[in-house]
C-alpha positions in Angstrom: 0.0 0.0 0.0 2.7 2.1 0.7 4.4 1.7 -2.1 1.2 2.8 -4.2 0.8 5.6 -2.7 4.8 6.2 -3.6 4.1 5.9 -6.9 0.8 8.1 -7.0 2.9 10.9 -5.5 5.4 10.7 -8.0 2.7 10.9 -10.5 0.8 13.8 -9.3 4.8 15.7 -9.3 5.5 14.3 -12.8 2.4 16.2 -13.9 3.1 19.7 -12.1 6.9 19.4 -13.7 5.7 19.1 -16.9 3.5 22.4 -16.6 6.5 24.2 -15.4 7.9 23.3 -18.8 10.4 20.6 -17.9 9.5 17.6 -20.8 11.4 14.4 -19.8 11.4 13.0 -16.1 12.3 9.8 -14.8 12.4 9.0 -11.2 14.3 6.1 -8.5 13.2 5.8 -5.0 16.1 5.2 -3.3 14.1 4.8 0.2 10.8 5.4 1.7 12.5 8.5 2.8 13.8 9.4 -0.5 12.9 10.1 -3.8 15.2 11.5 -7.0 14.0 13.5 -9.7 15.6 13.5 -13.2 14.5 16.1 -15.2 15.6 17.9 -18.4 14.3 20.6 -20.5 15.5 20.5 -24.1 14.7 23.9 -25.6 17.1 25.2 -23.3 18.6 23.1 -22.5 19.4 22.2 -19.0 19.7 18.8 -17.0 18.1 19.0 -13.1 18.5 16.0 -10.8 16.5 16.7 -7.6 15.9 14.4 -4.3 12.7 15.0 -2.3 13.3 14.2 1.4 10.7 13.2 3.9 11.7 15.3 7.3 9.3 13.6 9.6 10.7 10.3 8.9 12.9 9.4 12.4 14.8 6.7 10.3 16.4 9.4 8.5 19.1 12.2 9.4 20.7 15.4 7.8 24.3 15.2 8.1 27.2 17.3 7.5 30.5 16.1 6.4 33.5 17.5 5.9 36.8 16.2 3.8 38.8 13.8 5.3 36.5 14.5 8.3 39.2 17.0 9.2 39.8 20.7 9.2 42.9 21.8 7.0 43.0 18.2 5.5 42.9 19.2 1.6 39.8 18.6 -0.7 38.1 15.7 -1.2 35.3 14.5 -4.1 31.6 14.0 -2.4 32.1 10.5 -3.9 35.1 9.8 -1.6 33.7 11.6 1.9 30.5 9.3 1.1 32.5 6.0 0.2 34.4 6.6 3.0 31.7 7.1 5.3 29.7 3.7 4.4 32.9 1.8 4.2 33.2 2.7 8.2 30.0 1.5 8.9 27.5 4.3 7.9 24.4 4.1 5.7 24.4 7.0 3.2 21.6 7.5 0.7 22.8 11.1 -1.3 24.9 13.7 -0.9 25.3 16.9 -2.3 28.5 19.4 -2.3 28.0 22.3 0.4 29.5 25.4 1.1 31.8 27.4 -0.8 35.6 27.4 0.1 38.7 29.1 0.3 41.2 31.6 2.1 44.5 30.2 3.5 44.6 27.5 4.1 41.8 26.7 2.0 38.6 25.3 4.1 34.6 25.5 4.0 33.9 29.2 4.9 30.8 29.6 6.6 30.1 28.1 10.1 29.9 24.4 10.8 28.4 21.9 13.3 28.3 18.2 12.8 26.4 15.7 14.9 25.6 19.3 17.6 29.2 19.5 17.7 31.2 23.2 16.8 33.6 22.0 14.3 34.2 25.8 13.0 33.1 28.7 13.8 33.0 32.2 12.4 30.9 35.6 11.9 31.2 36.5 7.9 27.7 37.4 7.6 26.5 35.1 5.4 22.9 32.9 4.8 23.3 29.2 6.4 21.0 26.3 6.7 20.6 24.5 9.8 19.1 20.8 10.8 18.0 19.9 14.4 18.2 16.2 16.4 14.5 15.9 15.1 15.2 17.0 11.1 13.6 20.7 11.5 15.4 22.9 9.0 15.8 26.6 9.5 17.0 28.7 7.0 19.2 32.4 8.4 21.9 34.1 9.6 23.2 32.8 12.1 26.4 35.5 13.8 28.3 33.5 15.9 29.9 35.4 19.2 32.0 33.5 22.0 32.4 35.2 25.5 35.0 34.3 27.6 33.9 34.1 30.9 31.1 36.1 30.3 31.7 38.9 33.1 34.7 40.0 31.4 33.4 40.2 28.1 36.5 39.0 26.6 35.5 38.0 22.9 35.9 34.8 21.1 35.5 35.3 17.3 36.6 32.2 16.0 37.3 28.4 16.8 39.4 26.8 13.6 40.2 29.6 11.6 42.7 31.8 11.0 40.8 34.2 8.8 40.0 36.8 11.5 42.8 39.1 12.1 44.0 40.8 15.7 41.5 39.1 17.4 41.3 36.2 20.1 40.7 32.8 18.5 40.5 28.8 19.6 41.7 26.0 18.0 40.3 22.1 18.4 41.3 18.8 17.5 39.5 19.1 14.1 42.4 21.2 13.0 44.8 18.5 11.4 48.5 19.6 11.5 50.6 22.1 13.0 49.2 25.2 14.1 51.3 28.0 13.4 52.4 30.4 16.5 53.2 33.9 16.2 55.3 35.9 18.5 53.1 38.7 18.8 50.4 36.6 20.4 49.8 34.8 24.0 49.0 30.8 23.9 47.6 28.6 26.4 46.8 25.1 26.1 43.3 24.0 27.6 41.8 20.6 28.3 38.2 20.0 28.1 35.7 16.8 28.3 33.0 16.0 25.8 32.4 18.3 22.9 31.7 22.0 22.2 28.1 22.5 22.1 26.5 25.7 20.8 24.6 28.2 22.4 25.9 26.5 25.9 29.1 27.0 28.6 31.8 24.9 28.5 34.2 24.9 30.4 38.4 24.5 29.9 41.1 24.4 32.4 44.3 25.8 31.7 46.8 22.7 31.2 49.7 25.5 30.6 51.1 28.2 29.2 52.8 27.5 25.9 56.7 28.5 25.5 56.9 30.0 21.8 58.0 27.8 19.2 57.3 27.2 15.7 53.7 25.8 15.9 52.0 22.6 17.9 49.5 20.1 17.0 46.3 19.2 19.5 45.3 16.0 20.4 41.5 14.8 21.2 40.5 16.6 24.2 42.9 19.6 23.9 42.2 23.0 22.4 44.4 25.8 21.7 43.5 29.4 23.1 45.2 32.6 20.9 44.7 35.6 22.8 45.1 38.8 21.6 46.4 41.1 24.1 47.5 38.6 26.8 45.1 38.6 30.0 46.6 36.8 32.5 45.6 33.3 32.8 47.3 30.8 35.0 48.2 27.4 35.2 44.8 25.2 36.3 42.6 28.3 35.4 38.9 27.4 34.9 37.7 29.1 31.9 34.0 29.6 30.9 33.2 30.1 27.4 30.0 30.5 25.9 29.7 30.0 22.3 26.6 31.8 21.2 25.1 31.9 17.6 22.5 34.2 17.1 19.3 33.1 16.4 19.9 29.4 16.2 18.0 26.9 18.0 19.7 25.0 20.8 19.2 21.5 19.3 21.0 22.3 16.5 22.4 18.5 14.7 24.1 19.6 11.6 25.0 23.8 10.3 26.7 24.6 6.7 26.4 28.0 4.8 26.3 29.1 1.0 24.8 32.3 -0.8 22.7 33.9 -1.5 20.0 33.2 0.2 17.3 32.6 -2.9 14.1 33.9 -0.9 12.8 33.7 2.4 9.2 33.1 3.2 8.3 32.3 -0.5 8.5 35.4 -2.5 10.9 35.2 -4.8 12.8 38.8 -6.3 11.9 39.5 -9.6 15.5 39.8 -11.1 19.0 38.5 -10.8 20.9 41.4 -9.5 17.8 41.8 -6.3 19.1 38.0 -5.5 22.6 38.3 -6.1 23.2 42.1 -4.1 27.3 42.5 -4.7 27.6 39.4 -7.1 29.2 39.5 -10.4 27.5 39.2 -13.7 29.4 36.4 -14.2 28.5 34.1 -10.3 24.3 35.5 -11.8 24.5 34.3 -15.2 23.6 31.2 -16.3 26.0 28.0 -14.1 26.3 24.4 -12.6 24.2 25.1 -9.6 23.6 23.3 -6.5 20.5 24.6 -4.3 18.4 23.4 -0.8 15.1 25.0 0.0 11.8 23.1 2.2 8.4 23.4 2.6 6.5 25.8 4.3 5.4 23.3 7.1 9.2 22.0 6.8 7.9 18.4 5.9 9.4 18.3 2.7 13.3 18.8 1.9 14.4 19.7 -1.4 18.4 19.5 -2.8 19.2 19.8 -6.2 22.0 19.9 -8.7 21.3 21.6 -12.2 24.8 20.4 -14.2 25.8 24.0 -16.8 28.7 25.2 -18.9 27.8 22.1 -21.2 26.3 24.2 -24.0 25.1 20.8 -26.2 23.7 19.1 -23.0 23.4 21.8 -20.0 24.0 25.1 -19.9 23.2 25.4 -16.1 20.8 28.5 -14.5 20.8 31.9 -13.9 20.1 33.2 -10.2 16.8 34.0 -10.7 16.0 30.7 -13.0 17.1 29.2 -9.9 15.2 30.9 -7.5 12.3 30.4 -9.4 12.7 26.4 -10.0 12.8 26.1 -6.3 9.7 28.0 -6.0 8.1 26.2 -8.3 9.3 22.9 -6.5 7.1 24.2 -2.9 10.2 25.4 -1.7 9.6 27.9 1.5 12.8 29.3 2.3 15.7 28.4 -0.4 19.3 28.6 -0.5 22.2 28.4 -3.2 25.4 26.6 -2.0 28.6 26.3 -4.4 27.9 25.9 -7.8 29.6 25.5 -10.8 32.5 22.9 -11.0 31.7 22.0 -7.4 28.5 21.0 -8.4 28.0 17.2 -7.2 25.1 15.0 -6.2 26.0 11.6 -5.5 22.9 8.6 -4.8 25.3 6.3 -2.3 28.6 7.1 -3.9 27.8 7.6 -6.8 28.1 10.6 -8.7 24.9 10.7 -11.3 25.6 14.4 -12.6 27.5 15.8 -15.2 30.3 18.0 -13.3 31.6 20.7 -15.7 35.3 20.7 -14.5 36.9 18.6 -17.8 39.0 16.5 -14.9 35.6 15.4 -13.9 34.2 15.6 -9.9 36.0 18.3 -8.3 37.4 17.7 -4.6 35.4 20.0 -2.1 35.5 20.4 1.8 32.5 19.5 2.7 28.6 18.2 1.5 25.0 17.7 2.7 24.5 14.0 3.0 21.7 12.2 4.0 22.2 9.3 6.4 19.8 6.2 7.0 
């Protein structure tokens, strides 16, 4: 019975497709939970493939995972980080690349959080999407502040990145490698049990003050403190820090980012440029895209992958082509991740798109999977 009513679904979205103007579709269900779309529109032409998620299944979850499952590990294909995953023991239906990346060394920009764990954190006022324990997605901007023990208003304004300047940062054991020291900073090396939550205190005792050399390389249960000036902290010092991110909910499971943010609350702008704000011509023209938007009751989760710069099979989507398909798909709130060459959706690992890169899948740093 269930399966019928699978297949009358699909039906019923086969037909509204087709009145958006998209004329050949086939479709896979790859679980209860999960359905794939493969649609293409010939005049144009342009190849879509699309999953439809169920979020109120509990056999389901929305993870995030990042290359090498490391910080500062290198790139790595969304074929590999999902191969690699189900080889240790995971069950991965899809995947999707996420976030744009770069700076030095090059990393996923935005934010991240992975299984309610801080990974990364940073405040470069951008759109992210978010996932909690129970699959509820929230679309926003989400500033992320640390306070040091919170009387003293000392500011935290990143944990594993160096891309903030002159300003007091913590690193974790995500960070792979050495971490470079400078001589016009203080360090101190803190212990710490369990994990870094957001939005909640944790607290870190000062194992000691670290002579300068050339860098140092934390283990599990260690983080590194940069402080910028030098305030005094002590051997066996308890340390409070709050790691606050504005507006996000406390149950927070997995946190990426990407821009723009498409539209929020269903209206979609009427042209490219009202999207894309401070975006080239070129990023708003017609591209490989990669996009995640849900429904308004947040049921429904859509992820696609529209493959571009193919002119005799896909030439890809404009901004506000994009923003519109989403629309068109139910979406709610919809965001666009990294696009062009990153542009990858994998069903297991398997990539099923066209990438427009001529070597083929292009290594990223981290992707939208979603786990069984």
């Amino acid at each position: 019975m269930k399966y019928k009513l699978n297949c009358i679904l699909i039906l019923i979205f086969i037909s509204a497709l087709q009145i958006f103007g998209y004329d050949t579709l086939y479709t896979k269900i790859i679980s209860d939970e999960c359905v794939l779309f493969h649609i293409a529109d010939t005049a144009k032409p342009v190849v879509i493939n699309m999953l439809e998620i169920d979020l109120t299944s509990t056999d389901i979850s929305i993870d995030i995972v990042i290359s090498h499952d490391r910080l500062n590990s290198g790139g790595e294909r969304v074929s590999e980080m999902i191969g690699r995953r189900n080889n240790n023991g995971d069950r991965i239906l899809a995947g999707i690349n996420a976030d744009f990346f770069g700076n030095n060394p090059v990393q996923a920009q935005s934010s991240i959080i992975i299984n309610g764990e801080v990974v990364k954190a940073v405040n470069i006022g951008r759109t992210q999407i978010a996932f909690s324990e129970n699959n509820v997605p929230l679309i926003g901007m989400f500033r992320f502040k640390g306070v040091i023990n919170k009387k003293n208003d000392w500011i935290l304004s990143a944990v594993n990145s160096f891309d903030t300047a002159n300003t007091t940062r913590m690193f974790t054991h995500h960070w792979t490698g050495y971490i470079k020291l400078l001589k016009s900073r203080k360090y101190f090396l803190l212990n710490y049990d369990g994990i870094i939550e957001p939005n909640r205190d944790e607290v870190f005792i000062v194992q000691h003050d670290i002579t300068l050399s050339d860098s140092i390389q934390l283990n599990k249960g260690q983080s590194l403190l940069e402080l910028v000036p030098y305030t005094g902290y002590t051997l066996n010092d308890t340390l409070s820090v709050y790691f606050d991110f504005d507006k996000l909910n406390d149950d927070v499971r997995s946190l990426t980012g990407g821009l723009p943010l498409l539209f929020y609350g269903k209206d979609v702008p009427d042209s490219d440029t009202e999207i894309g704000k401070n975006l080239s011509p070129n990023f708003l023209a017609e591209n490989p895209r990669t996009a995640i938007g849900y429904n308004e009751n947040k049921t429904k989760l859509y992820i696609m992958v529209a493959d571009g710069r193919q002119p005799a099979y896909s030439k890809g989507l404009t901004i506000l082509e994009l923003a519109k398909f989403m629309s068109d798909l139910g979406c709610y709130d919809a965001l666009n991740l990294d696009g062009g060459g990153s542009s990858a959706m994998c069903v297991g690992s398997d990539i099923i798109n066209r990438p427009s890169d001529l070597a083929g899948e292009r290594r990223v740093y981290n992707a939208i999977v979603i786990k069984k």
